[in-house]
C-alpha positions in Angstrom: 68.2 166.0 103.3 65.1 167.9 101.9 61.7 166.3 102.6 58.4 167.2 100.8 54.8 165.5 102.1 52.0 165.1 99.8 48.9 163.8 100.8 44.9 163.1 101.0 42.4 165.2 103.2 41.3 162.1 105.0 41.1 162.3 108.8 43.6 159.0 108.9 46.3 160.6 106.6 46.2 164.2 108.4 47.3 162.1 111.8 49.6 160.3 110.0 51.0 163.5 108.5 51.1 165.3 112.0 52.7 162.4 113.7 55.3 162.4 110.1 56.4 166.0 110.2 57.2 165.9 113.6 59.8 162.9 113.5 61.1 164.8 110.4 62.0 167.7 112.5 63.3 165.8 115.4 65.6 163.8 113.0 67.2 166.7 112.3 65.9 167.0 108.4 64.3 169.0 106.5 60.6 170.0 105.2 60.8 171.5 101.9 57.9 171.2 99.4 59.4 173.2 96.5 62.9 171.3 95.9 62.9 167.9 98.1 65.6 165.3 97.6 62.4 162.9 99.3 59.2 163.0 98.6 56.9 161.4 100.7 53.4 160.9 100.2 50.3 159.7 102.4 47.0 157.9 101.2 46.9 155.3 98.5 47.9 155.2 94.6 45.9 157.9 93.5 48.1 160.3 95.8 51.1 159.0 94.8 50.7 158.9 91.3 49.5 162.9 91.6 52.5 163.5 93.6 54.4 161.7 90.7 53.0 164.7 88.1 53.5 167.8 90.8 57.6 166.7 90.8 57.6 165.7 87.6 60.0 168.6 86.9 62.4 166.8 89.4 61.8 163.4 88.9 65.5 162.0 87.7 66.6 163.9 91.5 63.5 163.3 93.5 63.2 160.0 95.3 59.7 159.0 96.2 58.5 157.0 99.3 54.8 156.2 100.0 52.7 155.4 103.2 50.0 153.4 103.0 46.9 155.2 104.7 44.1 154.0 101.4 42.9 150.9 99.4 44.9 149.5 96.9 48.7 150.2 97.7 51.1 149.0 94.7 53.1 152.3 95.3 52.6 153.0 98.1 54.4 150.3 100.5 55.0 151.3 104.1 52.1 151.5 106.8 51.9 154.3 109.3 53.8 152.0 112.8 57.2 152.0 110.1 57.5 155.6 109.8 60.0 155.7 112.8 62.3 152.9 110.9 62.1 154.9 108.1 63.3 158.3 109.3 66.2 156.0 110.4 66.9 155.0 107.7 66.6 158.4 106.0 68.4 160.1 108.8 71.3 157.7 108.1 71.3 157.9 104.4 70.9 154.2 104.2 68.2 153.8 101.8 68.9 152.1 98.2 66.7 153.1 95.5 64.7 150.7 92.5 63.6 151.9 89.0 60.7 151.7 87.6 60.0 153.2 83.6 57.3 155.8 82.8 55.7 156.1 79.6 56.4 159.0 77.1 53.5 159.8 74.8 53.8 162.1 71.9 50.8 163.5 70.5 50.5 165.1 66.9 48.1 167.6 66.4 46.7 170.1 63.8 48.7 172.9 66.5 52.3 170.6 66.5 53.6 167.6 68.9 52.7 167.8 72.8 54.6 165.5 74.9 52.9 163.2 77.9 53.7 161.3 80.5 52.1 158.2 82.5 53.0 156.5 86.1 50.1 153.8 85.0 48.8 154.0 81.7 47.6 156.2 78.6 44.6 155.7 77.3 42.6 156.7 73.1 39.0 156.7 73.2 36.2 158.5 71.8 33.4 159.6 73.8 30.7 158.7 71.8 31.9 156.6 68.7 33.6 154.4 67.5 37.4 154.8 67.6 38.7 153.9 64.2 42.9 153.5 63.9 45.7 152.0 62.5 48.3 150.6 64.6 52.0 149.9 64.2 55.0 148.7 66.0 58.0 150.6 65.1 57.5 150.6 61.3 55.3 147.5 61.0 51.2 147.5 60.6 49.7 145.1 63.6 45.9 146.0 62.9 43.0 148.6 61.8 41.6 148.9 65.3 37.9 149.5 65.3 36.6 149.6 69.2 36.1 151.6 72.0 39.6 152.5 72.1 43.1 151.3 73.5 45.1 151.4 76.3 49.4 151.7 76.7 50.5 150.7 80.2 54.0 150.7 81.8 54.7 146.8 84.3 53.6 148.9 87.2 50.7 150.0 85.8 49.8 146.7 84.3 47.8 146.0 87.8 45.7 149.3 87.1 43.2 149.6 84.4 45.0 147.2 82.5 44.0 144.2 83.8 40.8 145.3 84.4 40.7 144.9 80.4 42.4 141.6 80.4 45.6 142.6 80.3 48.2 140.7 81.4 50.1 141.3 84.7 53.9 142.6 83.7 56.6 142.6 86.6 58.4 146.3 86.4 61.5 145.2 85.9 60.7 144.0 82.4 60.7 147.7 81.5 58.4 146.9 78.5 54.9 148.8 77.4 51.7 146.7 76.8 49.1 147.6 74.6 45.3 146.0 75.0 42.2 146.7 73.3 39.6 148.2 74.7 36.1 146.3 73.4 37.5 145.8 70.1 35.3 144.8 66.9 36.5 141.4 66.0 34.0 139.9 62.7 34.2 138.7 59.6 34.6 143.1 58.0 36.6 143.8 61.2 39.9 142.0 62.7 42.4 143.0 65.8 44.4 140.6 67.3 42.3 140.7 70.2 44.8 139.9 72.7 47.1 142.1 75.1 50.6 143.4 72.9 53.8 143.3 75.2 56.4 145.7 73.5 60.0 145.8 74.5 61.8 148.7 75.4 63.4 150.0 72.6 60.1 149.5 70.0 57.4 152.0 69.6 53.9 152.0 69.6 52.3 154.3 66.9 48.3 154.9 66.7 47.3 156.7 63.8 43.7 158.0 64.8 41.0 158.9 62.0 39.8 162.9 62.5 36.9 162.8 64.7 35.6 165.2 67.5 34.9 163.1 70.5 38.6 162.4 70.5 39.9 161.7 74.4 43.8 161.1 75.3 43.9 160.5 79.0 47.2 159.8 80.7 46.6 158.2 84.4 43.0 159.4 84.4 43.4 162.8 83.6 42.5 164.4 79.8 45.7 165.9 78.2 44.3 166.1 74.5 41.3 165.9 72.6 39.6 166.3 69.3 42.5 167.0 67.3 44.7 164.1 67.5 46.4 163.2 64.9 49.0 160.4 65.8 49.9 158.9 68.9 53.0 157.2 70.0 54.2 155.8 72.8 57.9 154.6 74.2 59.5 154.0 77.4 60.6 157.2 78.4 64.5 158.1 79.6 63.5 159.4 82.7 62.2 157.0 85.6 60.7 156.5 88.9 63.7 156.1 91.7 61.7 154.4 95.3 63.3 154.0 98.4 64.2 150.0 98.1 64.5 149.3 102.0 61.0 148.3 102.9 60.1 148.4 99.3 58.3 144.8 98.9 58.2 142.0 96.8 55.9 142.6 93.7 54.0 139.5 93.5 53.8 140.1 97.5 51.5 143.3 96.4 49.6 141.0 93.3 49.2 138.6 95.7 47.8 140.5 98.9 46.0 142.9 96.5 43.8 140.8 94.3 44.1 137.0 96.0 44.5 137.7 99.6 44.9 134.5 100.3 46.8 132.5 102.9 50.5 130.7 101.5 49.4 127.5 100.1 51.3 123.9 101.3 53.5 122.3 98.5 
């Protein structure tokens, strides 16, 4: 088995890496950064979802498994005293895998289609302006968005930026997309409906942007298009993200820990 480590420069993840590559060796596997079967990374969300990108290549062969050495850990699930149960279990072979979708974007442009992909969410805004846009699902009209723009998250990423914005909280095995306004202009001239947009699986968001210059697609963080952008749509992509189920915890146990903290209450 083929092993590839990505993580942060902080001191805590370099010790956890150290400590990491050496049980990897002393299992009797493999380091190999360039075609893993496993890749493992160390930090928080950010890494993971950048490690997600670097493999993307790979991903329907790459499994990924994340340590927790950062903030906010919804991908990444084991904490630096389980490493030596998990080289166990990878030693062994013993480890089950769980899906999770990843958005496809498709963006039209005065140059042809480019083709994007999100872990979290993909987001249309201009930079100065107003964005002005019509918006469908499949063939059907929903609204003539006028905001600051609009954001299309996968379940998993529905904890990110999403709800930041309001948007609801989507467990990943739904496999749907959500859609959710960003500041939208809701008055008696302008009307969205001003509430998140859960889309199923085999539907299809289309934004249909109006020319302007200040133009921003941004696919977890990141700008992958500007200015020219034509139409947007978005889908749940055929490829997915395979995790290492053993030690893999409950969903709402990440919500839960993540945003409420608080102790189990008594029924």
């Amino acid at each position: 088995m083929k092993i590839a480590i990505v993580h942060n420069d902080q001191d805590k993840s370099l010790g956890v890496v150290k400590n990491l590559k050496e049980l990897i060796q002393n299992a009797g596997l493999t380091l190999d950064n360039q075609y893993p079967d496993i890749v493992i990374t160390v930090g928080g969300d950010g890494t993971f979802i950048s490690a997600v990108h670097k493999y993307f290549d790979q991903i329907d062969s790459v499994r990924f498994i994340g340590i927790h050495t950062g903030h906010l850990g919804f991908y990444t699930d084991w904490r630096n005293y389980d490493i030596d149960k998990m080289i166990q279990v990878l030693r062994n072979d013993q480890a089950e895998t769980v899906d999770y979708p990843i958005l496809e974007i498709t963006a039209k442009t005065s140059d042809g289609e480019h083709v994007f992909y999100a872990v979290n969410e993909a987001v249309v805004k201009r930079s100065v302006k107003t964005l002005e846009a019509d918006v469908y699902i499949g063939n059907t009209i929903l609204e003539n968005f006028r905001g600051d723009g609009m954001c299309v998250s996968t379940p998993m990423g529905s904890t990110a930026y999403n709800k930041s914005l309001g948007g609801a909280v989507i467990e990943p095995t739904l496999r749907a997309m959500q859609l959710t306004e960003i500041a939208s202009i809701n008055s008696q001239v302008f009307t969205t409906v001003n509430a998140p947009v859960v889309v199923a699986p085999d539907s299809e968001i289309i934004i249909k942007t109006k020319p302007a210059e200040d133009l921003i697609l941004t696919c977890d963080g990141k700008v992958v298009a500007q200015n020219d952008i034509l139409e947007l749509s978005y889908k749940i992509s055929h490829h997915h993200l395979q995790f290492d189920r053993f030690g893999h915890n409950n969903f709402w146990t990440r919500v839960k820990e993540s945003f409420i903290g608080l102790p189990h209450a008594s029924i």
